[in-house]
C-alpha positions in Angstrom: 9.6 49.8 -11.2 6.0 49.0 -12.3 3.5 47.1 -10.8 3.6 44.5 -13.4 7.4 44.3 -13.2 7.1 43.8 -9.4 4.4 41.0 -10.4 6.4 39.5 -12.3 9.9 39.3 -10.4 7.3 38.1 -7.1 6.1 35.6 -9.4 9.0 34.2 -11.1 10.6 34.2 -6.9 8.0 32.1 -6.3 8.3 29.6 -9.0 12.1 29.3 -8.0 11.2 29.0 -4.3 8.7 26.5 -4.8 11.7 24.3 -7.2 14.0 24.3 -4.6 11.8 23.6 -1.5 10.4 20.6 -3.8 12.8 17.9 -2.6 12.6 19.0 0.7 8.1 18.2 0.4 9.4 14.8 -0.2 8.0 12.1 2.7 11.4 10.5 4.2 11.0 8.0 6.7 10.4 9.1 10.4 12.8 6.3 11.6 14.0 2.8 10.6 13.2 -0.1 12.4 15.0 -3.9 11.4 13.1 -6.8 12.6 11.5 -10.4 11.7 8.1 -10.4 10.1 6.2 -12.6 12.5 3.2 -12.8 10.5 1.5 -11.8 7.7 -2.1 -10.6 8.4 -3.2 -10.3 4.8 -1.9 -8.5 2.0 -1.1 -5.1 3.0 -0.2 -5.9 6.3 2.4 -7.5 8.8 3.6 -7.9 12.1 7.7 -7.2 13.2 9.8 -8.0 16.3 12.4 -5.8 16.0 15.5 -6.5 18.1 14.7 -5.3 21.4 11.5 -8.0 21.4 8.9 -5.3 20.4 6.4 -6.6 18.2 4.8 -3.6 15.8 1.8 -4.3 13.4 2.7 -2.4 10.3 0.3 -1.4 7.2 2.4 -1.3 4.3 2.7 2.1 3.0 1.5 3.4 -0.8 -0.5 0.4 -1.7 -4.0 -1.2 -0.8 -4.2 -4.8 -1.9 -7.8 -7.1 -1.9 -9.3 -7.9 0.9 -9.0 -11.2 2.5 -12.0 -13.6 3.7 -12.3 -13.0 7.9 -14.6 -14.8 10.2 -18.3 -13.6 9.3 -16.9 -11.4 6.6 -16.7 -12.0 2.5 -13.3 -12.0 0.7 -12.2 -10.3 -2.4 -11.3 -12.2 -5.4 -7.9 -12.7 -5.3 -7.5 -11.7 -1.6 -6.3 -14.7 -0.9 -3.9 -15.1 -3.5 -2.4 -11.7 -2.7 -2.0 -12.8 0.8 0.2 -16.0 0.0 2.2 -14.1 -2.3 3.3 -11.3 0.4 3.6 -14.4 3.0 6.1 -15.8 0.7 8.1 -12.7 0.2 8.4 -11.8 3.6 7.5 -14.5 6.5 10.2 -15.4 9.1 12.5 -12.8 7.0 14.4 -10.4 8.4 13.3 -6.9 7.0 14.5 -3.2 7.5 11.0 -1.3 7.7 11.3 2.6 6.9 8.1 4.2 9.1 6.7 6.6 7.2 3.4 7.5 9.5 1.1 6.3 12.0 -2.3 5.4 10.4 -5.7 6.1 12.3 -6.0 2.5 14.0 -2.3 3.1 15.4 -0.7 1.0 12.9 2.5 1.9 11.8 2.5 2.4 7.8 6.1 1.5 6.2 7.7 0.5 3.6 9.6 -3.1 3.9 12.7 -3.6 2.5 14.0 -7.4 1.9 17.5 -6.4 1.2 17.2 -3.7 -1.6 14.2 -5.2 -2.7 10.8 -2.6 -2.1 8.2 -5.2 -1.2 5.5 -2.5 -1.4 6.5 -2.0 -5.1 6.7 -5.5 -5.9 3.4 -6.0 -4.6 1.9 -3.4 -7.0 4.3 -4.2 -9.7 3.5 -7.3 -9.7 -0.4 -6.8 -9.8 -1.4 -7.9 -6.1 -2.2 -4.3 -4.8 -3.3 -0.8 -6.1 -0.9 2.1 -5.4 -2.8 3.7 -3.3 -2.5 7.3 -4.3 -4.6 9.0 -1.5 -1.9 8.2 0.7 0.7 8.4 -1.3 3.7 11.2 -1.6 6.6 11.7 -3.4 8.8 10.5 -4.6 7.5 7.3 -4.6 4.0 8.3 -6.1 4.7 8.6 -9.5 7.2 5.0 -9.2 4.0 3.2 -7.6 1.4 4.6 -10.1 4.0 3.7 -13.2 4.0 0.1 -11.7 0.6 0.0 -11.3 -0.3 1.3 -15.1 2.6 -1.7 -16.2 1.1 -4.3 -14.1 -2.6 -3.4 -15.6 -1.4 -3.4 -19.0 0.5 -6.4 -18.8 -2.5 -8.2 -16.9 -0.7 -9.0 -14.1 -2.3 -10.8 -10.8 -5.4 -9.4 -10.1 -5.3 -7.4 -13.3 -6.4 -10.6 -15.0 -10.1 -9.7 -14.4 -11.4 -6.7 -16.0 -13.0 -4.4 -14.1 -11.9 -5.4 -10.5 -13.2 -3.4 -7.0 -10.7 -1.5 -5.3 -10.3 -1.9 -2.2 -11.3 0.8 -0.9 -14.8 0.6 -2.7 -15.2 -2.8 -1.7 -14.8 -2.5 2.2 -18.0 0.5 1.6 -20.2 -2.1 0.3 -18.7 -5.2 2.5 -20.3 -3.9 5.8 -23.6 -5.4 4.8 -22.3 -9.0 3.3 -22.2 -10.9 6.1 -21.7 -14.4 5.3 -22.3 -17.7 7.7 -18.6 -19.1 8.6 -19.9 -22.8 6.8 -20.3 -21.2 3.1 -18.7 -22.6 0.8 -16.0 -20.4 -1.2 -18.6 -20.8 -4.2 -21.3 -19.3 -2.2 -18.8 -16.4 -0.8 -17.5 -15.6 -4.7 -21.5 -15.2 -5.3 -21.7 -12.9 -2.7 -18.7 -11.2 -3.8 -19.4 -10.6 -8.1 
């Protein structure tokens, strides 16, 4: 056998190997937890009792929605907005939460279920968050993206403005607006555009 032959044969192994291992790359859920969402902190995240009285924060996984206004801190346009609309999905509901990690502030990051309904995905489909594809896997990557392209096209909730902050850009440039708690929201959309 020649050397390109046995390249070619570890080569083709490989694709197969790497085709079959795929689904198995896939991020399942670490556990499932079913609770009561006990509040609803802003956008992209929530708080559960589940049934044994433990209440979990938990930052909803695959998506990254605008930031709210906090005490001392500036808000992103249509923070608010975003906010109501999760609170109305999801407050005082009973939820099945599938954890999919542990974020860096010791969060749990989930997705929440309202029945069969993905409240993540709505979110994003909807236009009220990004799909946040750093953090993102499969198979829910390409589903949250595709939602995300719709809800921009269709101009959809905060895809109404054109050319809005992530996120994640905003929160870099947020650590130096510091606004006075008796601004007006006019003054605190000033600082924002």
């Amino acid at each position: 056998m020649s050397l390109r032959n046995i390249v070619a044969t570890l080569l083709i192994l490989t694709i197969a190997f790497l085709i079959m291992a795929a689904p198995c790359m896939a991020k399942t859920p670490i556990r499932t937890i079913e609770g009561t969402v006990v509040k609803v902190s802003d956008a992209d995240t929530v708080q559960i009792i589940d049934g044994n009285g433990t209440k979990v924060k938990v930052r909803l996984y695959g998506i990254d929605a605008p930031e709210t206004r906090k005490p001392g801190k500036v808000g992103q346009l249509y923070g608010d907005e975003a906010h109501q609309i999760l609170l109305s999905k999801v407050n005082r509901r009973q939820v099945r939460l599938d954890v999919m990690d542990v974020d860096q502030y010791k969060r749990i990051v989930g997705i929440v279920w309202l029945g069969d309904r993905n409240i993540n995905l709505e979110m994003v489909d909807e236009g009220w968050a990004w799909a946040y594809r750093q953090y993102l896997s499969r198979p829910y990557a390409s589903e949250f993206v595709g939602a995300e392209e719709q809800a921009r096209k269709q101009g959809r909730g905060i895809w109404q403005q054109p050319n809005v902050t992530p996120p994640w850009e905003f929160r870099k440039k947020r650590s130096w607006l510091q606004i006075p708690e008796e601004d007006s929201d006019a003054t605190r959309l000033a600082y924002v555009l």
